[in-house]
PDB file of N, CA, C, O and CB in Angstrom:
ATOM      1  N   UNK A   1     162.246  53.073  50.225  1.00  0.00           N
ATOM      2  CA  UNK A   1     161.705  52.776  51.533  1.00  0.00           C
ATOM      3  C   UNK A   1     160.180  52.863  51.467  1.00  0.00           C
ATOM      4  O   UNK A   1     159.632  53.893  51.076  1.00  0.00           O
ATOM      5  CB  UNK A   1     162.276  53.743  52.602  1.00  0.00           C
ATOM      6  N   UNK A   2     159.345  51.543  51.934  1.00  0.00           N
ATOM      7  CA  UNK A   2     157.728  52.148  51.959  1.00  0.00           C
ATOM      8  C   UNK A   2     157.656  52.712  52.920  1.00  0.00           C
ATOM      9  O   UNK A   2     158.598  52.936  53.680  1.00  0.00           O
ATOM     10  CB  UNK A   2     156.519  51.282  51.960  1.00  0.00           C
ATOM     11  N   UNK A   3     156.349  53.099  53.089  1.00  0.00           N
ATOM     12  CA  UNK A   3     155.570  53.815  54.265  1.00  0.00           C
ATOM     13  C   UNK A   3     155.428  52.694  55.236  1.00  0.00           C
ATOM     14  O   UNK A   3     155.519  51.478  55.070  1.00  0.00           O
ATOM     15  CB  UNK A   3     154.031  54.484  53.839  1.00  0.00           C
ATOM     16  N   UNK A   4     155.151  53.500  56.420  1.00  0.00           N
ATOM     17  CA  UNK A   4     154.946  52.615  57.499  1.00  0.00           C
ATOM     18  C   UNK A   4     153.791  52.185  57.763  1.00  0.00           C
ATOM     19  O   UNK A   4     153.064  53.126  57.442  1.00  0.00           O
ATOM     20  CB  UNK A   4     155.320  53.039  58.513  1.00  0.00           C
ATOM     21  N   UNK A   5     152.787  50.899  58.359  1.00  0.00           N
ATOM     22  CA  UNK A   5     151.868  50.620  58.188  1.00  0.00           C
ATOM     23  C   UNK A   5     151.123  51.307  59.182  1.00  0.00           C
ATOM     24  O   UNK A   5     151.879  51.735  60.054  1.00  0.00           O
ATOM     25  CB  UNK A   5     151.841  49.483  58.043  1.00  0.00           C
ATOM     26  N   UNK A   6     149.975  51.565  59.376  1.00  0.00           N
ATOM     27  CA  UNK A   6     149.098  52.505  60.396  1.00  0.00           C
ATOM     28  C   UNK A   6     149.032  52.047  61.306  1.00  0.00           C
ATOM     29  O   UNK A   6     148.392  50.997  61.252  1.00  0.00           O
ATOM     30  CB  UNK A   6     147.866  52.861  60.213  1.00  0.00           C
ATOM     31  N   UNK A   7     149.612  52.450  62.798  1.00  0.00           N
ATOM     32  CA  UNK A   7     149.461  52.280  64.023  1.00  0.00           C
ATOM     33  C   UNK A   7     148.077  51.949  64.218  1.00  0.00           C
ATOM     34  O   UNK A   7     147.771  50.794  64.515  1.00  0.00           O
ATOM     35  CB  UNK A   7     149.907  53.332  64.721  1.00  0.00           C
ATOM     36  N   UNK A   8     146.908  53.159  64.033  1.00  0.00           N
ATOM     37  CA  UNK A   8     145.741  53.186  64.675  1.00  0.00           C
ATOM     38  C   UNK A   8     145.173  52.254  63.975  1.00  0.00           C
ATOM     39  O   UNK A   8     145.468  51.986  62.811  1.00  0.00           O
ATOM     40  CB  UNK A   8     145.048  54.394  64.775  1.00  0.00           C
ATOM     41  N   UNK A   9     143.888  51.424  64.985  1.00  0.00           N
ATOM     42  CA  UNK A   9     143.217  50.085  64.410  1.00  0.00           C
ATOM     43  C   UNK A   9     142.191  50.787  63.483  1.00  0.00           C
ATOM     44  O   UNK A   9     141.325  50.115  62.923  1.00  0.00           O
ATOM     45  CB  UNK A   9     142.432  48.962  65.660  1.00  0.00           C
ATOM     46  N   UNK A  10     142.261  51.944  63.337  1.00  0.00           N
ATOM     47  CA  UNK A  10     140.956  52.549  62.323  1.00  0.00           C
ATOM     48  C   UNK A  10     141.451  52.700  61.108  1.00  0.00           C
ATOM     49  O   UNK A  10     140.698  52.768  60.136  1.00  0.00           O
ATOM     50  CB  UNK A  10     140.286  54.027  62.694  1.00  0.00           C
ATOM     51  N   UNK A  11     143.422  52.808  60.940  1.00  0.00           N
ATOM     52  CA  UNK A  11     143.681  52.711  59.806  1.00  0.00           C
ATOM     53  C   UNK A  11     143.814  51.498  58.613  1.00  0.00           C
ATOM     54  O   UNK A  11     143.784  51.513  57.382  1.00  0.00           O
ATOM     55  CB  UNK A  11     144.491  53.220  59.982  1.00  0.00           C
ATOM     56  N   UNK A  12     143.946  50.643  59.452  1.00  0.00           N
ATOM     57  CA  UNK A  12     143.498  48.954  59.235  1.00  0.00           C
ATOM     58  C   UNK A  12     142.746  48.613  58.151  1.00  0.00           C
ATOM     59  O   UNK A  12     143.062  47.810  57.274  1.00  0.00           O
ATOM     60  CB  UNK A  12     142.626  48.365  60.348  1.00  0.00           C
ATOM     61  N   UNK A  13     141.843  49.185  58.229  1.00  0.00           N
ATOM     62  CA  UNK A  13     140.377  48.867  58.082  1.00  0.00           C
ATOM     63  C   UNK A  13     140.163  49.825  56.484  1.00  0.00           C
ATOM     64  O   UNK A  13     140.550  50.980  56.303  1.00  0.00           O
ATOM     65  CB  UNK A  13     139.283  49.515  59.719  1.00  0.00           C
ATOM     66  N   UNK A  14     139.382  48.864  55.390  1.00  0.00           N
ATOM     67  CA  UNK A  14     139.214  49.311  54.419  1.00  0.00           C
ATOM     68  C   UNK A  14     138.225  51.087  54.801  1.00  0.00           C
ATOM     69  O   UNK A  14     137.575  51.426  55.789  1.00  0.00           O
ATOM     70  CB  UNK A  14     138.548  48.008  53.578  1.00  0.00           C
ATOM     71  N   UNK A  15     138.436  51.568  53.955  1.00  0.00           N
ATOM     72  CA  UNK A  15     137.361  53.296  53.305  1.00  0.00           C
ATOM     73  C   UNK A  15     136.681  52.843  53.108  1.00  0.00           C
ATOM     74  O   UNK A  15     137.527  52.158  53.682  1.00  0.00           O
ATOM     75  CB  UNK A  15     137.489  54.387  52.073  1.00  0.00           C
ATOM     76  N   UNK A  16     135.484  52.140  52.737  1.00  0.00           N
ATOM     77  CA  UNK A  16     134.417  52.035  52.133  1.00  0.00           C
ATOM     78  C   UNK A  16     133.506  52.539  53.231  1.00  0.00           C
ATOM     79  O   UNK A  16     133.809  52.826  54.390  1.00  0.00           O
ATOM     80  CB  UNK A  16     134.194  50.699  51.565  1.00  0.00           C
ATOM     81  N   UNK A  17     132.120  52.599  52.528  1.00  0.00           N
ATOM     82  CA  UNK A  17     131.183  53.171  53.401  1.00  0.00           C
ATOM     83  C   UNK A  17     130.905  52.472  54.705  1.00  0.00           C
ATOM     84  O   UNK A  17     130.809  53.224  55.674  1.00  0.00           O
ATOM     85  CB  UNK A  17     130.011  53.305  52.718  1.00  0.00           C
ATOM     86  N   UNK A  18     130.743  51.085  54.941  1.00  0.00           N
ATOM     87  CA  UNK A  18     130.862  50.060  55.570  1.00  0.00           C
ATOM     88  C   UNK A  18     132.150  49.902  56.389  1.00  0.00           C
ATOM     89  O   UNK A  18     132.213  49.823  57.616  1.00  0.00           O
ATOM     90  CB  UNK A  18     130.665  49.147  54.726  1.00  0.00           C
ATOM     91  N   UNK A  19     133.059  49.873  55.607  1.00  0.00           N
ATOM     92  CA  UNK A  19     134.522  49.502  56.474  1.00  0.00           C
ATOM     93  C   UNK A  19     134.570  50.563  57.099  1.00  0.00           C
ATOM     94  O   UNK A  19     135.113  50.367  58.186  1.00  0.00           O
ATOM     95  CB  UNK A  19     135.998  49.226  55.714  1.00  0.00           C
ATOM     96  N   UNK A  20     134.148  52.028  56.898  1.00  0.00           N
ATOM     97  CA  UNK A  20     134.065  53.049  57.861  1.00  0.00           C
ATOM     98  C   UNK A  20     133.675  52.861  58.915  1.00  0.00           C
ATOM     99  O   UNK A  20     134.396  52.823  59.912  1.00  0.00           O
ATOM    100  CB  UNK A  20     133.496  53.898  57.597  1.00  0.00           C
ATOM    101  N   UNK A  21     132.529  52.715  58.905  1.00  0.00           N
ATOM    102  CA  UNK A  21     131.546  52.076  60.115  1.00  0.00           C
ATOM    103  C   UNK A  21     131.965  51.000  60.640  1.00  0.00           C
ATOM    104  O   UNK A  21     132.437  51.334  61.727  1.00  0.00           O
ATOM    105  CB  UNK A  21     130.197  51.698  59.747  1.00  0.00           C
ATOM    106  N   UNK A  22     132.104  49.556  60.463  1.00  0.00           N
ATOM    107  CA  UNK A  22     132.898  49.426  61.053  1.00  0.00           C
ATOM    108  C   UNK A  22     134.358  49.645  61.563  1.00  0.00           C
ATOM    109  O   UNK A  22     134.568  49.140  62.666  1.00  0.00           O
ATOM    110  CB  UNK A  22     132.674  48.968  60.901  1.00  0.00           C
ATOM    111  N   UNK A  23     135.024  50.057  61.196  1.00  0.00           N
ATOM    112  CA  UNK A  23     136.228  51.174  61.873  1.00  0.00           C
ATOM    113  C   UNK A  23     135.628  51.762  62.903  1.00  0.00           C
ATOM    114  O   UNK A  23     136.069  51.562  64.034  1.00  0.00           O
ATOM    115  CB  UNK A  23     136.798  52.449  60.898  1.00  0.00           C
ATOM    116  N   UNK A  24     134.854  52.340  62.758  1.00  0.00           N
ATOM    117  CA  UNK A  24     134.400  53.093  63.648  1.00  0.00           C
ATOM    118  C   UNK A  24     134.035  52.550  65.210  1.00  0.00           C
ATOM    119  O   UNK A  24     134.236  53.038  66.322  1.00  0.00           O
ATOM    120  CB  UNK A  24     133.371  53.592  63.006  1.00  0.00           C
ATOM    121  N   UNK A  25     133.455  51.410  64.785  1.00  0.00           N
ATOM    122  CA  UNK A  25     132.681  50.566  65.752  1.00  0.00           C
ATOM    123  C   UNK A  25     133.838  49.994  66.624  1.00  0.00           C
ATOM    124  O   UNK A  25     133.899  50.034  67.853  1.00  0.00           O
ATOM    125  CB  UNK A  25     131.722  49.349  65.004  1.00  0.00           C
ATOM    126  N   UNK A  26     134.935  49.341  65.583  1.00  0.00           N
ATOM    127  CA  UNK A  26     135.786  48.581  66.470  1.00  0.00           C
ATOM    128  C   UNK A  26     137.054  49.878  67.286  1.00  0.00           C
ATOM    129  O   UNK A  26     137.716  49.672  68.303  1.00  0.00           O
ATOM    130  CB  UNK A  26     136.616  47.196  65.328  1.00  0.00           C
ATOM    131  N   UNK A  27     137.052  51.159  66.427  1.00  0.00           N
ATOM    132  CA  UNK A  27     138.248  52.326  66.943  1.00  0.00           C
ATOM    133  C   UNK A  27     136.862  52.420  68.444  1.00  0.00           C
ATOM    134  O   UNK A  27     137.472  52.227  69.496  1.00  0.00           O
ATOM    135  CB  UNK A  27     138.685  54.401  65.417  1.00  0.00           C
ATOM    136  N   UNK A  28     136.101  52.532  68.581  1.00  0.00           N
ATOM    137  CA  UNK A  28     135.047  53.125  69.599  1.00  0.00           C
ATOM    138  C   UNK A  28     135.873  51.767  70.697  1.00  0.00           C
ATOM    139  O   UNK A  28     136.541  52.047  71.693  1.00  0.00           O
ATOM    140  CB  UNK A  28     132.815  53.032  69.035  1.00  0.00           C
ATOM    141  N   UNK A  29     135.628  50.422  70.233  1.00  0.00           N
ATOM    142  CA  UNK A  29     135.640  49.331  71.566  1.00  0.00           C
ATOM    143  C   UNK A  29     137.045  49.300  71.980  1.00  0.00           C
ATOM    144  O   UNK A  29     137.583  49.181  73.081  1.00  0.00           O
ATOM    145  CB  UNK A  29     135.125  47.638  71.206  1.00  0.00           C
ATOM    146  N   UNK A  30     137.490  49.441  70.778  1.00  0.00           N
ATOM    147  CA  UNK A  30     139.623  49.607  71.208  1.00  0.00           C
ATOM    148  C   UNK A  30     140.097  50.380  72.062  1.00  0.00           C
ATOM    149  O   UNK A  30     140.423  50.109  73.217  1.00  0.00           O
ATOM    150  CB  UNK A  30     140.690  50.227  70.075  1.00  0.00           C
ATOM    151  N   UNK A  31     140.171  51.816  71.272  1.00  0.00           N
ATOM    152  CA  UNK A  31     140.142  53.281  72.114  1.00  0.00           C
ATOM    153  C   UNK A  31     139.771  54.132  72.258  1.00  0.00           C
ATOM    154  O   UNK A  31     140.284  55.244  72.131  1.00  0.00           O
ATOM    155  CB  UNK A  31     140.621  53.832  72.212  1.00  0.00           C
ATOM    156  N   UNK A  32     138.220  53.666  72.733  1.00  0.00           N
ATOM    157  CA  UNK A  32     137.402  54.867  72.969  1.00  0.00           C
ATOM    158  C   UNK A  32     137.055  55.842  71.934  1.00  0.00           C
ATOM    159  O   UNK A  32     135.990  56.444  72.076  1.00  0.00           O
ATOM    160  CB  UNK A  32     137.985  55.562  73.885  1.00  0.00           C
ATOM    161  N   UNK A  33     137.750  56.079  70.966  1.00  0.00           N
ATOM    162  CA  UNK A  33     137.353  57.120  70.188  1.00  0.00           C
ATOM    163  C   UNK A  33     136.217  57.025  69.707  1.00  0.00           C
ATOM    164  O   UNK A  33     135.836  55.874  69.496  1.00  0.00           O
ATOM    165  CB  UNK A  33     138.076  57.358  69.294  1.00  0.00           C
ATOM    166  N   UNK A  34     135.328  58.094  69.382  1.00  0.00           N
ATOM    167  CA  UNK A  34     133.970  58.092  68.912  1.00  0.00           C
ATOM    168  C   UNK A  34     134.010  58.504  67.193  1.00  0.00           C
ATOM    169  O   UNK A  34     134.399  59.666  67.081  1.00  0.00           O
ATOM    170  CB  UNK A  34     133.064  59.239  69.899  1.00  0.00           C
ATOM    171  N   UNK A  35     133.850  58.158  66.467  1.00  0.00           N
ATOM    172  CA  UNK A  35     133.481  58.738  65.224  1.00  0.00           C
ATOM    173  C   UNK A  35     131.970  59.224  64.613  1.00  0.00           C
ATOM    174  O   UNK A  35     131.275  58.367  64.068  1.00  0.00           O
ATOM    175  CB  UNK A  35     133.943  57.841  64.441  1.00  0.00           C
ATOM    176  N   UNK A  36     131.523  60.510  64.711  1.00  0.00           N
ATOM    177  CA  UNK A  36     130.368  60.235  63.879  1.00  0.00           C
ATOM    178  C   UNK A  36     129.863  61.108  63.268  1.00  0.00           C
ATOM    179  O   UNK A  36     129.819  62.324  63.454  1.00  0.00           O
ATOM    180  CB  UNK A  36     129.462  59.773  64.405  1.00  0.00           C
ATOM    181  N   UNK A  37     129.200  60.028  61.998  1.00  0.00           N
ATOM    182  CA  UNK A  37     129.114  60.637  60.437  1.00  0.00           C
ATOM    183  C   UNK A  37     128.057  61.240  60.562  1.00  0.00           C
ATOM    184  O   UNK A  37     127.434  61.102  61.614  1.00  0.00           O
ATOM    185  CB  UNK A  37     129.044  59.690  59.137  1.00  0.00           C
ATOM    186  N   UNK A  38     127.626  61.956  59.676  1.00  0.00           N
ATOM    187  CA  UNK A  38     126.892  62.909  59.380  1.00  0.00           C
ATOM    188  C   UNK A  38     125.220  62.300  59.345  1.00  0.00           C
ATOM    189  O   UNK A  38     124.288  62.834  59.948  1.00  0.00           O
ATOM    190  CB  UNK A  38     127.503  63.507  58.041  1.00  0.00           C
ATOM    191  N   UNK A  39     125.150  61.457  58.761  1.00  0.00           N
ATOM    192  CA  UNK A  39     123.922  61.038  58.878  1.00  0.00           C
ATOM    193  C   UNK A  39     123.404  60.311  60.019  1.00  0.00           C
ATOM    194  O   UNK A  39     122.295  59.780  60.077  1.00  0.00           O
ATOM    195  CB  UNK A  39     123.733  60.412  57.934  1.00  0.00           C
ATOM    196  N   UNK A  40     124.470  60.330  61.103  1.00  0.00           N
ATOM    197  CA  UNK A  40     124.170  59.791  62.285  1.00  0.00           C
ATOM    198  C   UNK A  40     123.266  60.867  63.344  1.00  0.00           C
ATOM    199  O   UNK A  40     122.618  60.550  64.342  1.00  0.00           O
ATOM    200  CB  UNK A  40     125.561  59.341  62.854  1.00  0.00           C
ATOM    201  N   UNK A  41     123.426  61.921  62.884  1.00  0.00           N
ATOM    202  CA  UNK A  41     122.677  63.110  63.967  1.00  0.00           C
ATOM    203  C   UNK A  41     121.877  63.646  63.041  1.00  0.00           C
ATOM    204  O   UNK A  41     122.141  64.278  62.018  1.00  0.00           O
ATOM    205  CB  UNK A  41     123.664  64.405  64.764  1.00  0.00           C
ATOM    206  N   UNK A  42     120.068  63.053  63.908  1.00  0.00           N
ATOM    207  CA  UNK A  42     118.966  63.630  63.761  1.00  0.00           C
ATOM    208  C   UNK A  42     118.329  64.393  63.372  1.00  0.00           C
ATOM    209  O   UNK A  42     117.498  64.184  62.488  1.00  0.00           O
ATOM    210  CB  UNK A  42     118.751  63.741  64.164  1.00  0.00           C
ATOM    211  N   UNK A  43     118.490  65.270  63.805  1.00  0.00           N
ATOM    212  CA  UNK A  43     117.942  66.928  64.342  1.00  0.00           C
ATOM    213  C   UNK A  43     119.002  68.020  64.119  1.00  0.00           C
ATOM    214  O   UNK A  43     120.185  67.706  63.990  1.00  0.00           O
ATOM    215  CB  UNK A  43     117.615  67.018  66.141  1.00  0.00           C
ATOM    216  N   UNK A  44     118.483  69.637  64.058  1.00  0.00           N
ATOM    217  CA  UNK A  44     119.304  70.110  64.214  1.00  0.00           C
ATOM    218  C   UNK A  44     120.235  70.698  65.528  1.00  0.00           C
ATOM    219  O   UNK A  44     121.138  71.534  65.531  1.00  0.00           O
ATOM    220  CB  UNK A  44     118.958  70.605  63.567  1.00  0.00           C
ATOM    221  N   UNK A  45     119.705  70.006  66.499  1.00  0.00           N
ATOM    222  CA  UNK A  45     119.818  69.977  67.892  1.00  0.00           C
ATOM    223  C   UNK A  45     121.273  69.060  68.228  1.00  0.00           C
ATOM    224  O   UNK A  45     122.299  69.252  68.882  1.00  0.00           O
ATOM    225  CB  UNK A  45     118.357  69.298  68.538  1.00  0.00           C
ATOM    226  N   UNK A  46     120.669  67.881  67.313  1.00  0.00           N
ATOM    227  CA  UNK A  46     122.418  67.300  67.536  1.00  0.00           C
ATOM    228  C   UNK A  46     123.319  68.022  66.681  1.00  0.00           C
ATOM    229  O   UNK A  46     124.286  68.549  67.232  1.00  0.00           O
ATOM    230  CB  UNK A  46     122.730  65.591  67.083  1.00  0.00           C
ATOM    231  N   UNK A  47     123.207  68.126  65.645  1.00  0.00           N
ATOM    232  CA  UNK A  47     124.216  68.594  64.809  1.00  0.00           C
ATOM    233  C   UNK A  47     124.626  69.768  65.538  1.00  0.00           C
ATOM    234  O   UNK A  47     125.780  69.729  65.965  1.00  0.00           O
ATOM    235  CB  UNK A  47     123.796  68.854  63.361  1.00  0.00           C
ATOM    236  N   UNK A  48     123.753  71.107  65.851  1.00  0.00           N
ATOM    237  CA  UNK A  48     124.706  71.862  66.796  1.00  0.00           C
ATOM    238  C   UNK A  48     125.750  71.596  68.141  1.00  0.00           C
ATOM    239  O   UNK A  48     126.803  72.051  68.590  1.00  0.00           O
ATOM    240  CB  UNK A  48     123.945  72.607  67.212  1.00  0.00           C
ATOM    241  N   UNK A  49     124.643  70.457  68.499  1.00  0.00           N
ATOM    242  CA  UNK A  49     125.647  70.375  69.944  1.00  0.00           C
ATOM    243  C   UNK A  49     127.020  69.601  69.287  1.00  0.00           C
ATOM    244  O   UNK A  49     127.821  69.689  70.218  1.00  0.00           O
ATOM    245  CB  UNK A  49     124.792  69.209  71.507  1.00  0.00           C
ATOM    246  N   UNK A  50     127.617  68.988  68.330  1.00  0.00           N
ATOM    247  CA  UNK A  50     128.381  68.180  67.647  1.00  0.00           C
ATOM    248  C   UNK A  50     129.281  69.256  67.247  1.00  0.00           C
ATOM    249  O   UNK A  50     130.340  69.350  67.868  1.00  0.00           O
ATOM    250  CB  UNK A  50     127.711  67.319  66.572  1.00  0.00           C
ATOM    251  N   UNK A  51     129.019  70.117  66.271  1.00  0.00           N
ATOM    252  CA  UNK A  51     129.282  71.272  66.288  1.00  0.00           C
ATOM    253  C   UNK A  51     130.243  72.499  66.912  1.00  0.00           C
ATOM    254  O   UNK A  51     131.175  73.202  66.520  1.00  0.00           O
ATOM    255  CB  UNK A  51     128.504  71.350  66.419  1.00  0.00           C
ATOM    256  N   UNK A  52     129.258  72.280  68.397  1.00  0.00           N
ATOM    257  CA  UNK A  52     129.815  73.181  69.313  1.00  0.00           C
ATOM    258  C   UNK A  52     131.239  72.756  70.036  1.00  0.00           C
ATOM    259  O   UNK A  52     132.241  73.393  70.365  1.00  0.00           O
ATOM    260  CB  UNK A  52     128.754  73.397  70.329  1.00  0.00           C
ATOM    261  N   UNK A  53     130.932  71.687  70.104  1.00  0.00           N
ATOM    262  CA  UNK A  53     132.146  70.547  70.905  1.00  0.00           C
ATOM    263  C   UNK A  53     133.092  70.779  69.915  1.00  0.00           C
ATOM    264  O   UNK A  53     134.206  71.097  70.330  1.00  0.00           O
ATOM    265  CB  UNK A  53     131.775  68.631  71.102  1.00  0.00           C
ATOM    266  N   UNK A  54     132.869  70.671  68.198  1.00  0.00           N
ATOM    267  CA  UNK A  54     134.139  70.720  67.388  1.00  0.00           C
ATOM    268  C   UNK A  54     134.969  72.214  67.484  1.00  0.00           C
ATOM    269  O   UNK A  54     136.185  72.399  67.433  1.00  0.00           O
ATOM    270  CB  UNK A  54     133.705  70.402  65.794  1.00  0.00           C
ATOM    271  N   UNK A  55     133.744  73.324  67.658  1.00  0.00           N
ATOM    272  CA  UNK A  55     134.616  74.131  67.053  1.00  0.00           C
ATOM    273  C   UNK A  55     135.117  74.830  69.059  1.00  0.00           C
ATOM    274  O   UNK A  55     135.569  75.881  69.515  1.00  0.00           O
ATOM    275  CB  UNK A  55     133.650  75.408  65.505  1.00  0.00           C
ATOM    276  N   UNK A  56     134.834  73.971  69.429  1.00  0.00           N
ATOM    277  CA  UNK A  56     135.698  74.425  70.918  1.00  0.00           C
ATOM    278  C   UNK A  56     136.907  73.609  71.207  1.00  0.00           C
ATOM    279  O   UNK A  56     137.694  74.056  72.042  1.00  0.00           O
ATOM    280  CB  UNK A  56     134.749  74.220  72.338  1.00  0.00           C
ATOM    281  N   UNK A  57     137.199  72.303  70.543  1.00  0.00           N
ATOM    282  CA  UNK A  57     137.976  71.652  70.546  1.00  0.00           C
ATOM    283  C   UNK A  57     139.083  71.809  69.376  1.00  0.00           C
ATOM    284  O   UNK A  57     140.280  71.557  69.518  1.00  0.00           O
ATOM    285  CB  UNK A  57     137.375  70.667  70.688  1.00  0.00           C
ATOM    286  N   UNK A  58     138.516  72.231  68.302  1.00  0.00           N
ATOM    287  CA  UNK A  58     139.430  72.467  66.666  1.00  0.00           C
ATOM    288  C   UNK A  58     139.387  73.943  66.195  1.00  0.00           C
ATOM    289  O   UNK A  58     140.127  74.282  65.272  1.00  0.00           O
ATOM    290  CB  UNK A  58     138.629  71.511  65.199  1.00  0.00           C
ATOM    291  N   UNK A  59     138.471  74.929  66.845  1.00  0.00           N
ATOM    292  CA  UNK A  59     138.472  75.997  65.995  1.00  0.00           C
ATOM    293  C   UNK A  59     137.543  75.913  65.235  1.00  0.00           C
ATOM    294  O   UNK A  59     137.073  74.879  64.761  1.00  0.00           O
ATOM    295  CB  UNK A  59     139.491  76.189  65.345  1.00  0.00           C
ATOM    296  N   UNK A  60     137.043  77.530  64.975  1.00  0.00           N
ATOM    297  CA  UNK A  60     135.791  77.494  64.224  1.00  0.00           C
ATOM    298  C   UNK A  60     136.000  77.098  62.753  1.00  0.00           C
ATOM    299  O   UNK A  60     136.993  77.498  62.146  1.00  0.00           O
ATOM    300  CB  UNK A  60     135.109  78.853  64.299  1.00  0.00           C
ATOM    301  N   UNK A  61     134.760  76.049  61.980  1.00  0.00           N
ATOM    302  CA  UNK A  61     135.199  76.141  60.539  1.00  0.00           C
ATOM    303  C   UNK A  61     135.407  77.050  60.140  1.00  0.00           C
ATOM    304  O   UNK A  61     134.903  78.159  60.317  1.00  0.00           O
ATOM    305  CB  UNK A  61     134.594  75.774  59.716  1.00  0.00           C
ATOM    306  N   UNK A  62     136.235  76.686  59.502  1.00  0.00           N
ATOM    307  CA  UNK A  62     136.284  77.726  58.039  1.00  0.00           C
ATOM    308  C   UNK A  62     135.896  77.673  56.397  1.00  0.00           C
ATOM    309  O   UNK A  62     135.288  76.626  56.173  1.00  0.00           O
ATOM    310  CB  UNK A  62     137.563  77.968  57.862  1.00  0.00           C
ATOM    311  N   UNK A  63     136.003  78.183  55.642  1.00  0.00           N
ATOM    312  CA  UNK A  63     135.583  77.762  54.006  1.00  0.00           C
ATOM    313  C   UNK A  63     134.745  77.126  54.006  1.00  0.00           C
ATOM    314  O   UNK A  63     134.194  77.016  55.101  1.00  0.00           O
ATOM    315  CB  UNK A  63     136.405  77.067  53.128  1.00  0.00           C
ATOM    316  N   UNK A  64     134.159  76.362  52.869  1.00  0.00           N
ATOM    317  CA  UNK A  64     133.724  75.312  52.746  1.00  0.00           C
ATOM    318  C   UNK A  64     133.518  73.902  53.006  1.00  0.00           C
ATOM    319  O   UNK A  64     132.410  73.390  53.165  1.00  0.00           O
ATOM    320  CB  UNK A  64     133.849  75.397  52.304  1.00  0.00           C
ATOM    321  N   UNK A  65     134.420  73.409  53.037  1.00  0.00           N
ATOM    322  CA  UNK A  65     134.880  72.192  53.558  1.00  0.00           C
ATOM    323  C   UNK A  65     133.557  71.672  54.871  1.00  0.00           C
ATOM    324  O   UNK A  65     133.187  70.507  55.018  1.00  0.00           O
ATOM    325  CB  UNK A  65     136.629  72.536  54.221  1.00  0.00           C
ATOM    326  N   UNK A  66     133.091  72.749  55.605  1.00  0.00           N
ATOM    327  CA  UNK A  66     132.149  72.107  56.389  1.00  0.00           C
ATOM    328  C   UNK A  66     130.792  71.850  55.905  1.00  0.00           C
ATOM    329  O   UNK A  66     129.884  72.681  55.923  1.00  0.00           O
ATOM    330  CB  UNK A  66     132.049  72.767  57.461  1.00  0.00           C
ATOM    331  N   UNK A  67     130.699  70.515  55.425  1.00  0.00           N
ATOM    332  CA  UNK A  67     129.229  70.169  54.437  1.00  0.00           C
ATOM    333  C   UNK A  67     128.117  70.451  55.497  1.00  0.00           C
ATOM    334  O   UNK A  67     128.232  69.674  56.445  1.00  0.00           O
ATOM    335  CB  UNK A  67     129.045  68.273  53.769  1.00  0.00           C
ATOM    336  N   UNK A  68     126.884  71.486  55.652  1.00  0.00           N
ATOM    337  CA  UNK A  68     126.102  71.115  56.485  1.00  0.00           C
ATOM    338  C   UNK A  68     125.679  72.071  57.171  1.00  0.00           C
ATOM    339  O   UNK A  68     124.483  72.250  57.398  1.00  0.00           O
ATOM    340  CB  UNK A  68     126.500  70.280  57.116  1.00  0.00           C
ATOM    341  N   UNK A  69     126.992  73.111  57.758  1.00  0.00           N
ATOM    342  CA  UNK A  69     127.068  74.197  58.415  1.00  0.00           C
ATOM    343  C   UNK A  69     126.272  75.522  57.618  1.00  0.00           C
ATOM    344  O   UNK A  69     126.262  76.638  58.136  1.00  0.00           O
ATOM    345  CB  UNK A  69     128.553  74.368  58.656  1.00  0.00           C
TER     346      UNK A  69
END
């Protein structure tokens, strides 16, 4: 049996650095969802407020895994 193909229009869409972005662009006009990468926030002003929203919505990081923090 294969796998099933990806519901979401962001899964569609090639990984590449580019196909990310756009993914991104077209998951944003589809359904609203926002994606954004790391080199998209400025300052360290955005990155906290980005931050704050995650770890009130997901829980605080943990380990490593958070590049940046």
């Amino acid at each position: 049996m294969s796998p099933k193909p990806p519901k979401c229009p962001l899964g569609r869409l090639h990984t590449t650095r580019v196909g990310a972005r756009e993914a991104a662009k077209r998951g944003r006009t589809e359904t609203g969802v926002i994606v954004i990468f790391p080199d998209m926030l400025k300052d360290d002003l955005e990155r906290e407020f980005v931050n704050r929203i995650a770890d009130r919505e997901y829980g605080a990081a943990t380990g490593s895994g958070g590049k940046g923090r």
